[in-house]
C-alpha positions as CSV (number, residue, x, y, z in Angstrom):
1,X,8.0,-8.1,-0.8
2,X,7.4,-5.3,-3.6
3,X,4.9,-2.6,-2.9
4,X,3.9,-0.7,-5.7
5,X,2.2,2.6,-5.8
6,X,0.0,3.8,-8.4
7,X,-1.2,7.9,-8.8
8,X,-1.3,10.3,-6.2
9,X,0.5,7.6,-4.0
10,X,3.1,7.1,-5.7
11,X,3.6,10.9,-6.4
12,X,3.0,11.8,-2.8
13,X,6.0,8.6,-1.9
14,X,8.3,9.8,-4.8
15,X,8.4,6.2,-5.9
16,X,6.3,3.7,-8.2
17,X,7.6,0.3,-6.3
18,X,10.6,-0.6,-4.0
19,X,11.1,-4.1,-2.4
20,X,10.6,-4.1,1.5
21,X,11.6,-6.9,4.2
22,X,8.8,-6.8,6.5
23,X,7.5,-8.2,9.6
24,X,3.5,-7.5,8.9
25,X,1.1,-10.0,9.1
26,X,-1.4,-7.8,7.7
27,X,-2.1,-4.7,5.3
28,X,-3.1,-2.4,8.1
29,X,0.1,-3.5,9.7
30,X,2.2,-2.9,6.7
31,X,1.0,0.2,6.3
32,X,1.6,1.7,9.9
33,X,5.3,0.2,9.4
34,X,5.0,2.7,6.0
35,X,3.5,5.7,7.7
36,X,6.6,5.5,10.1
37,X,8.8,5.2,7.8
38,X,9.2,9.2,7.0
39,X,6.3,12.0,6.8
40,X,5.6,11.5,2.6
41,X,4.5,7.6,3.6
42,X,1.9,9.6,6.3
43,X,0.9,12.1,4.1
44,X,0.1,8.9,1.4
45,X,-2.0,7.2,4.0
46,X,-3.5,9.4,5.8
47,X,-6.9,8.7,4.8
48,X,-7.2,5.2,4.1
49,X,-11.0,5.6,2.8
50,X,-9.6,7.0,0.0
51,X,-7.2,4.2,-0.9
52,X,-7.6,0.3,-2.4
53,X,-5.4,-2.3,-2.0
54,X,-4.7,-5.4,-3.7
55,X,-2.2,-8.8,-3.1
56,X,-0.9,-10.1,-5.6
57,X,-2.9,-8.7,-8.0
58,X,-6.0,-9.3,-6.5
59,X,-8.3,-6.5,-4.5
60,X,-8.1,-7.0,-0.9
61,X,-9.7,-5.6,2.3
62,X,-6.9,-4.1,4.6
63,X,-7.3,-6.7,7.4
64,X,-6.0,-9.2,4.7
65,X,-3.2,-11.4,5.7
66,X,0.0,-10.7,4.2
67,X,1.4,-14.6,4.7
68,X,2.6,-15.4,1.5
69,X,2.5,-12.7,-0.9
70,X,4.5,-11.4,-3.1
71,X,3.5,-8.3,-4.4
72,X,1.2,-5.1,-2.9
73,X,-0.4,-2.2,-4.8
74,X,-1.7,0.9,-3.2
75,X,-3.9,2.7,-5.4
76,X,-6.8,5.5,-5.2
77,X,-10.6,3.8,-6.4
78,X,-11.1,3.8,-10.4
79,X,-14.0,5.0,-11.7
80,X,-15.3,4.3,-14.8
81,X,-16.8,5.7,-17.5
């Protein structure tokens, strides 16, 4: 699966994507397989209020399967004006 990362997540991962083999079944348990991963993954999701996800393209809570997809994007909220 890719995982992309988009602003202050990717800055505080050091990467905008890499390709993952997984065993998750959901967001939430994709991202405590990140957070173990090394201390810059933590620091990224520490505070998942802050965050927004989307599968494939499309926004997604984090209790969303993960059967299936191809692609996930961390990102903080936009704002618009």
């Amino acid at each position: 699966m890719n995982v992309l990362y988009f602003a202050w997540v990717r800055e505080r991962i050091g990467l905008p994507k890499e390709k993952i083999e997984t065993n998750a079944t959901t967001v939430n348990e994709l991202i405590a397989e990140l957070r173990g991963r090394e201390e810059r993954y933590e620091a990224a999701f520490a505070d998942l209020s802050a965050l927004r996800v989307a599968i494939d393209q499309e926004l997604s809570d984090f209790d969303s399967p993960l059967e299936g997809a191809q692609e996930v994007a961390f990102f903080p909220p936009m704002t618009g004006g």
